[in-house]
N, C-alpha and C positions, 0 to 999 in steps of 0.2 A: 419480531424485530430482526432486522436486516441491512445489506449492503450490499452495495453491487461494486464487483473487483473484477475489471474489463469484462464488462457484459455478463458476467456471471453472479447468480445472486447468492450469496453465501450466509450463514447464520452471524447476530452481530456478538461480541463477545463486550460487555463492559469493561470497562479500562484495558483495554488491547492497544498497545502500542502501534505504528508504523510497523518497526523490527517484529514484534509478534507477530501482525499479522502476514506480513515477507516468511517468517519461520513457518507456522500454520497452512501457507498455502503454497509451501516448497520454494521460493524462487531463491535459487541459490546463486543466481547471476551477479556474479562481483560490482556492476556497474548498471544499477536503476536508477531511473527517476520515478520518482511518487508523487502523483497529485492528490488529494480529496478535494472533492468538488472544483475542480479546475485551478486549483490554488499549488501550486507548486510547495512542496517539504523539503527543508534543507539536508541534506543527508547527514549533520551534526545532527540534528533534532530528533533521527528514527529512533531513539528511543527513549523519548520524554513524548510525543504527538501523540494523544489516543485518537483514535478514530470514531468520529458520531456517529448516533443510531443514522440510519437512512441515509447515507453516503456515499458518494460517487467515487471508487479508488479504483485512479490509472497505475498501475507499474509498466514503465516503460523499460525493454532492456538494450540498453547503449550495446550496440555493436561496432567495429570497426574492422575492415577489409584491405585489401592490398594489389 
C-alpha cells in the first residue's frame, strides 16, 4: 500500500492525517497547498483529512518575491 506525494511514492500510513503526513515528510513551509487527488484541502481541515490508500498528494509551497 502506497501514495504518491509529488511524484514520489511513499509507504501509505492508515489514518494519517493531511498534517501527519506534511510532519512525516518534513515540509515545514508555513504556506501550502494540499491536494489528494486534484481536490484541493482546506488548511482548517489538515488535521481531521486522512489520506486514502493509492493517492495522488500535491504539496504545493506558496512563495512570494519582491
Amino acid at each position: 500500500m502506497s501514495i504518491e506525494v509529488n511524484s514520489k511514492v511513499v509507504d501509505w500510513v492508515e489514518n494519517e492525517t493531511v498534517k501527519d503526513l506534511l510532519k512525516r515528510m518534513r515540509y515545514t513551509f508555513p504556506l501550502v497547498v494540499v491536494k489528494i487527488n486534484d481536490k484541493v484541502v482546506p488548511r482548517k481541515d489538515f488535521s481531521e483529512v486522512k489520506i486514502p490508500d493509492n493517492s495522488k498528494v500535491a504539496v504545493i509551497h506558496m512563495i512570494s518575491g519582491g
